[in-house]
Backbone bond lengths (Angstrom), bond angles and torsions (degrees), N, CA, C in turn:
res aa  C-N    CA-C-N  psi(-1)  N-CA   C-N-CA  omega(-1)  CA-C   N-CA-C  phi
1 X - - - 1.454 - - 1.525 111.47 -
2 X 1.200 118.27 -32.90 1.297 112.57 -158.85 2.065 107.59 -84.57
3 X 1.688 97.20 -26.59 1.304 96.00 -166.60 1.901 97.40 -76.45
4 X 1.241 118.53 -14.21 1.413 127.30 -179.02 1.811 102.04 -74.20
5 X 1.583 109.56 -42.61 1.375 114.89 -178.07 1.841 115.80 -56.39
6 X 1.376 101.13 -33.30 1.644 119.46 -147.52 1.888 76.95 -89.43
7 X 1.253 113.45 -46.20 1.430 110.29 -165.61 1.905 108.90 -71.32
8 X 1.010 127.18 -33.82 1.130 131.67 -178.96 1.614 115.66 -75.37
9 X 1.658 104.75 -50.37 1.779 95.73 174.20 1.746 92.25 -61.32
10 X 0.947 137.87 -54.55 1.531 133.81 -173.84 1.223 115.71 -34.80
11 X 1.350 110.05 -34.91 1.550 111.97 175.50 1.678 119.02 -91.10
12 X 1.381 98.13 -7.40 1.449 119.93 -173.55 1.501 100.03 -71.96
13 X 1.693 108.02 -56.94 1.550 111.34 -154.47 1.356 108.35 -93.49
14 X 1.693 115.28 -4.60 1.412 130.43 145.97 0.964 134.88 -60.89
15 X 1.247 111.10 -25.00 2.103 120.80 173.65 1.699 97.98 -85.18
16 X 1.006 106.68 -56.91 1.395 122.08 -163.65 1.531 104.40 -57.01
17 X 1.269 122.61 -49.39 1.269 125.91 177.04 1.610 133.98 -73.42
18 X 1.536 82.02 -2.43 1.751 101.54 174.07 1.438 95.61 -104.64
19 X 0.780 142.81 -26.27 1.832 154.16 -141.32 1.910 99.09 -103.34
20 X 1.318 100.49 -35.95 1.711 108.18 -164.49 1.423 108.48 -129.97
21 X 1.370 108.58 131.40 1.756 115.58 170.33 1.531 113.37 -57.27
22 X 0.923 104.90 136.47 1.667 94.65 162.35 1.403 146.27 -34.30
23 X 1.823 108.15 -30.22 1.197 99.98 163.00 1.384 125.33 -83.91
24 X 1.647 121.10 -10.46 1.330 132.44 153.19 1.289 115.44 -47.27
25 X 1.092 121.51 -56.80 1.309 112.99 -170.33 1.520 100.03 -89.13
26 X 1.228 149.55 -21.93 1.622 127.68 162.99 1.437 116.79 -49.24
27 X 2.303 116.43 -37.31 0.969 96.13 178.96 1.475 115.72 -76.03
28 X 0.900 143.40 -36.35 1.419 141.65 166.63 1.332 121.01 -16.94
29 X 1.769 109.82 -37.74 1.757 108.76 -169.35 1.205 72.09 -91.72
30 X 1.364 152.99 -80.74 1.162 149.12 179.22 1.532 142.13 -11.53
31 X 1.588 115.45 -29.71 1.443 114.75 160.17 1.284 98.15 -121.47
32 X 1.384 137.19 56.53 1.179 145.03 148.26 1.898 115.88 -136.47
33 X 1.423 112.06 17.16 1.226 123.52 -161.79 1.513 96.06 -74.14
34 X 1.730 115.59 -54.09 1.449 113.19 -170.19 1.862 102.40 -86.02
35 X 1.157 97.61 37.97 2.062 83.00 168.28 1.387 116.99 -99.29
36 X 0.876 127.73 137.55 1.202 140.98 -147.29 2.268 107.53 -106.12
37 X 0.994 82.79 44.63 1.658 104.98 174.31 1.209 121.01 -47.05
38 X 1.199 138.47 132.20 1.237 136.13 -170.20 1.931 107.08 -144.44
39 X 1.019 122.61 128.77 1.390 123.71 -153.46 1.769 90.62 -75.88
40 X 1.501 102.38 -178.36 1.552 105.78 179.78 1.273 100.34 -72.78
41 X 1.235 135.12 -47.09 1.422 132.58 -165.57 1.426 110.11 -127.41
42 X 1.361 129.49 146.91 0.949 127.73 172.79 1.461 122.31 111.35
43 X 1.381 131.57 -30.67 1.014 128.46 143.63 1.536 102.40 104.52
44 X 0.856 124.83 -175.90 1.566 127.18 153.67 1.418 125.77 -2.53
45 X 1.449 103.16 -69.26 1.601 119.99 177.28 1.333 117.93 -68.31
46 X 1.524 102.87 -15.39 1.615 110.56 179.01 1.503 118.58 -86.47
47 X 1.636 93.23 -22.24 1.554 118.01 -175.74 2.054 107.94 -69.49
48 X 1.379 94.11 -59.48 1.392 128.51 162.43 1.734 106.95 -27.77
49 X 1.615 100.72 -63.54 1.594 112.28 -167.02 1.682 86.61 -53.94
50 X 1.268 106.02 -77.71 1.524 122.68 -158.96 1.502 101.38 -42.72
51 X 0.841 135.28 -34.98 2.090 125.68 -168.56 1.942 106.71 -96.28
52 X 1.501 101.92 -10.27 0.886 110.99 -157.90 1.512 105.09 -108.84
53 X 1.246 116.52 -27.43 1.292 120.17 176.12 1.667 118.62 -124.77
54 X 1.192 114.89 35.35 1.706 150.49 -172.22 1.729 99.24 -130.82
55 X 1.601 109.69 -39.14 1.163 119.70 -176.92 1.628 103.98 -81.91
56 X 1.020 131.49 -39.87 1.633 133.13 177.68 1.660 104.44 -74.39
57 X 1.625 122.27 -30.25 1.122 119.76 -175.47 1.528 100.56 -74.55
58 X 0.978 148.48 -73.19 1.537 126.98 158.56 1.411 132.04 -27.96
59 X 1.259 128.33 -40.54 1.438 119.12 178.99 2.077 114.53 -72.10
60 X 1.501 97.01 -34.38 1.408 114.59 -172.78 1.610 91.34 -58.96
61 X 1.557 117.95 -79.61 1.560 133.23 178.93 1.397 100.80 -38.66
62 X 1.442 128.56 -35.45 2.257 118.79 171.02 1.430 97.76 -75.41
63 X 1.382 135.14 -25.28 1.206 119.75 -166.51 1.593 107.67 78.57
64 X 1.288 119.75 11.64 1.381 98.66 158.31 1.343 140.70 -108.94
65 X 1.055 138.18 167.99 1.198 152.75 -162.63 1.766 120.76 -70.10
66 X 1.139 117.24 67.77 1.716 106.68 -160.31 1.761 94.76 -115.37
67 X 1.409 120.77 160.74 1.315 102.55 -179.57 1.549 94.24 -133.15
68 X 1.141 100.23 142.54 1.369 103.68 -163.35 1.922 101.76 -85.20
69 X 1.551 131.33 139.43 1.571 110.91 -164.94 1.768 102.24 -89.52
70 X 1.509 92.30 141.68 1.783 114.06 -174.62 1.170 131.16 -28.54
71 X 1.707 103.37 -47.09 1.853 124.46 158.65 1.268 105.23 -34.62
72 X 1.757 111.09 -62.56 1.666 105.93 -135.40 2.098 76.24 -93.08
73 X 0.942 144.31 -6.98 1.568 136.96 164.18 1.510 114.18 -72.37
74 X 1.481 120.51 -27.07 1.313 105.67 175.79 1.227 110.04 -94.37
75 X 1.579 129.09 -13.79 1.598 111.57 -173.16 1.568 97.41 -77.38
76 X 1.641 133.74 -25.39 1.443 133.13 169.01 1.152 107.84 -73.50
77 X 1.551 148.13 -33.61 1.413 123.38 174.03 1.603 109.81 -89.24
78 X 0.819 125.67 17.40 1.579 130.22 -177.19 1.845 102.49 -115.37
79 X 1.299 113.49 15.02 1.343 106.72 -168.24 2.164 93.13 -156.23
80 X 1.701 101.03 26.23 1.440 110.26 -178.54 1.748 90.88 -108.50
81 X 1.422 99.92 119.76 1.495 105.35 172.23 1.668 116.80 -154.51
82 X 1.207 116.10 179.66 1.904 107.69 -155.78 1.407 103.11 -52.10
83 X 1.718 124.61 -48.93 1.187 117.27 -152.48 1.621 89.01 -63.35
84 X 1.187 115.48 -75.23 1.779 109.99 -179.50 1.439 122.59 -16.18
85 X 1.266 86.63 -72.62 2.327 70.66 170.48 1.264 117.41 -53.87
86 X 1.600 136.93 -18.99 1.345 127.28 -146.97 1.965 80.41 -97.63
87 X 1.725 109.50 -46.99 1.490 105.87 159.76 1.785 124.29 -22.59
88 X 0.876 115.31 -74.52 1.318 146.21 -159.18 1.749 113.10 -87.82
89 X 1.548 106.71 -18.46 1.868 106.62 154.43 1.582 92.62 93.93
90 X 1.464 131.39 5.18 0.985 134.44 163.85 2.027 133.88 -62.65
91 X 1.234 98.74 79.06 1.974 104.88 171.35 1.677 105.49 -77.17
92 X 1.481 91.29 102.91 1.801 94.15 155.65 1.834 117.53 -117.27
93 X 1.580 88.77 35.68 1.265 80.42 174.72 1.804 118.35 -75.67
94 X 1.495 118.86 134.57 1.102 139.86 -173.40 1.710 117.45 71.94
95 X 1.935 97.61 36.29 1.362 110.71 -176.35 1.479 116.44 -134.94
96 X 1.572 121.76 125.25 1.489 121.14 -174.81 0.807 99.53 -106.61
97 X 1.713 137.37 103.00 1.297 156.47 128.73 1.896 95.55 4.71
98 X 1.063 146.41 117.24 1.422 151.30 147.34 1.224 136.31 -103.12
99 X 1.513 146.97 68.28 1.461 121.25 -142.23 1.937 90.21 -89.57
100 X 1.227 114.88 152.06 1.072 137.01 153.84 1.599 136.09 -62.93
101 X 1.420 101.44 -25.72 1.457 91.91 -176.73 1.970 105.42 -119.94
102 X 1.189 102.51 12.29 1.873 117.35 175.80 1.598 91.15 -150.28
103 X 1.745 73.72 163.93 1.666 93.56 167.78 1.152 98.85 -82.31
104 X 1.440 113.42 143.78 1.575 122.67 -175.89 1.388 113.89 169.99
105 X 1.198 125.87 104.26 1.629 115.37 176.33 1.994 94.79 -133.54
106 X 1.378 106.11 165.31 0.909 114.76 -172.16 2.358 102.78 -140.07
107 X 0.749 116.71 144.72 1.385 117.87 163.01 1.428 107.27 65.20
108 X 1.478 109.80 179.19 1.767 117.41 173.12 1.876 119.28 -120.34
109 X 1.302 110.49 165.50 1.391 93.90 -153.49 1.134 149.93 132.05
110 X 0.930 168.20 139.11 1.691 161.10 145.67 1.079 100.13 -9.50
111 X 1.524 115.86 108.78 1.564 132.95 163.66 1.514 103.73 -76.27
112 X 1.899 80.83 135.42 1.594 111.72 176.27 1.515 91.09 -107.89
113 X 1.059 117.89 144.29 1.822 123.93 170.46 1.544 101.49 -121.70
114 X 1.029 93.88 143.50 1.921 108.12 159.52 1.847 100.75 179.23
115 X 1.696 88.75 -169.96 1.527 89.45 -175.92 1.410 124.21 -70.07
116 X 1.210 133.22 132.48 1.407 123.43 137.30 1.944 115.88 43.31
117 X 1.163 58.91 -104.04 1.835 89.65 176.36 1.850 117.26 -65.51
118 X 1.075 98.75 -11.30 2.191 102.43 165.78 1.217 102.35 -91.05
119 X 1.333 103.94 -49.02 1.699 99.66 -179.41 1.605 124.75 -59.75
120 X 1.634 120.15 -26.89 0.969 119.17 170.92 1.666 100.40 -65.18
121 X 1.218 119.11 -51.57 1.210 107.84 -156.42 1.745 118.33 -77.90
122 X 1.558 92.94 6.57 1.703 109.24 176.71 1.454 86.74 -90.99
123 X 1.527 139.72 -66.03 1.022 122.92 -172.08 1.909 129.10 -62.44
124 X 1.359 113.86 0.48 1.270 137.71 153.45 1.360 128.94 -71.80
125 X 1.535 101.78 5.70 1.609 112.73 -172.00 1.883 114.91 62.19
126 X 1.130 116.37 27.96 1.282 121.54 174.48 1.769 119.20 -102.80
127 X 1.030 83.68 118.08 2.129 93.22 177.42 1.804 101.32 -65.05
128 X 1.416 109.43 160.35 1.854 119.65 -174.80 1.685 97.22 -124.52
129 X 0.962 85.59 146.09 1.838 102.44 174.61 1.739 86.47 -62.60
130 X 1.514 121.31 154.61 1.109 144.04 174.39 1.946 84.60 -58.75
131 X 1.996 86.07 150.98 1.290 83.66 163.10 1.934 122.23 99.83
132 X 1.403 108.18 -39.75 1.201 123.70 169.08 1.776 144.18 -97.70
133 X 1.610 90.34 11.77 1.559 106.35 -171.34 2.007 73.36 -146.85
134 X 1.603 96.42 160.52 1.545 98.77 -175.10 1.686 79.65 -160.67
135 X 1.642 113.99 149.23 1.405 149.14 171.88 1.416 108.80 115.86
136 X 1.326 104.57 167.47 1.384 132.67 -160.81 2.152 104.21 -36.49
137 X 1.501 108.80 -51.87 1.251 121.45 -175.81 1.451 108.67 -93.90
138 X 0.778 135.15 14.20 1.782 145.55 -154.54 2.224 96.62 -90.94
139 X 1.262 111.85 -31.17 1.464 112.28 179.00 1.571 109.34 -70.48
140 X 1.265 118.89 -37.74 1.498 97.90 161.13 1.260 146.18 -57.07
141 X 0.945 110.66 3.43 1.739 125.04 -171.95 1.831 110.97 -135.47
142 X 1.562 92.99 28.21 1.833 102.48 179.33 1.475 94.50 -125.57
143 X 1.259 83.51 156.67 2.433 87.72 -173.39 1.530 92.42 -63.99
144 X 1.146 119.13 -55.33 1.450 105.35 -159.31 1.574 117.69 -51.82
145 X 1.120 122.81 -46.16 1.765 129.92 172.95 1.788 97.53 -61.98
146 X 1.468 121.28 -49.92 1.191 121.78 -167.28 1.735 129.45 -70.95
147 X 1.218 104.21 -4.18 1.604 125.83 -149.00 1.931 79.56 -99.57
């Protein structure tokens, strides 16, 4: 489901972005900034996931440096469990989620380490630029092995 999901908004923000000037589409994020959206499932934390890890998928792809705050990272890794990865196309079988900069581990296995906030977005079904996850199994979950 999910690789069908990823392919369709893709085709979504591809029409749309051919369809609308840029300042069209800024106002769009722009008079829809205070709506108060709430995903089909998930609630709050689901709301949270989605702005929150949509928000790293742009900064990661600029290459810049944003840190996502500790609060709003533990109510999303405290709410990462099988069905969610199985959602999201995520195999950690023979993989321990480790973040480095919090307490936080996830699964059993050959520890992968990285930040916080990669690991969410590994458990979001998202690949990492080489370089930002480190141990023995850590290349499966980088674009270059993943691509």
């Amino acid at each position: 489901m999910s690789k069908n999901l990823h392919r369709m908004t893709d085709r979504v923000a591809r029409r749309d972005a051919g369809a609308h000037s840029p300042a069209e589409l800024s106002a769009f994020l722009r008079d829809n900034a205070d709506h108060r959206w709430t995903p089909p499932v998930g609630g709050a934390a689901g709301a949270l996931g989605h702005d929150v890890v949509h928000g790293l998928d742009v900064t990661v792809a600029l290459g810049l440096d944003r840190r996502v705050p500790e609060d709003r990272l533990r109510v999303l890794l405290d709410q990462v469990r099988p069905a969610g990865l199985r959602f999201f196309g995520v195999d950690l079988g023979g993989v321990r989620l480790c973040a480095d900069d919090l307490d936080w581990s996830y699964g059993s296995g050959a520890p992968v380490t990285g930040s916080a906030q990669d690991l969410l977005l590994l458990a979001y079904g998202r690949r990492l630029p080489e370089g930002r996850l480190h141990g023995e199994r850590s290349g499966r979950f980088t674009l270059a092995e993943g691509r």
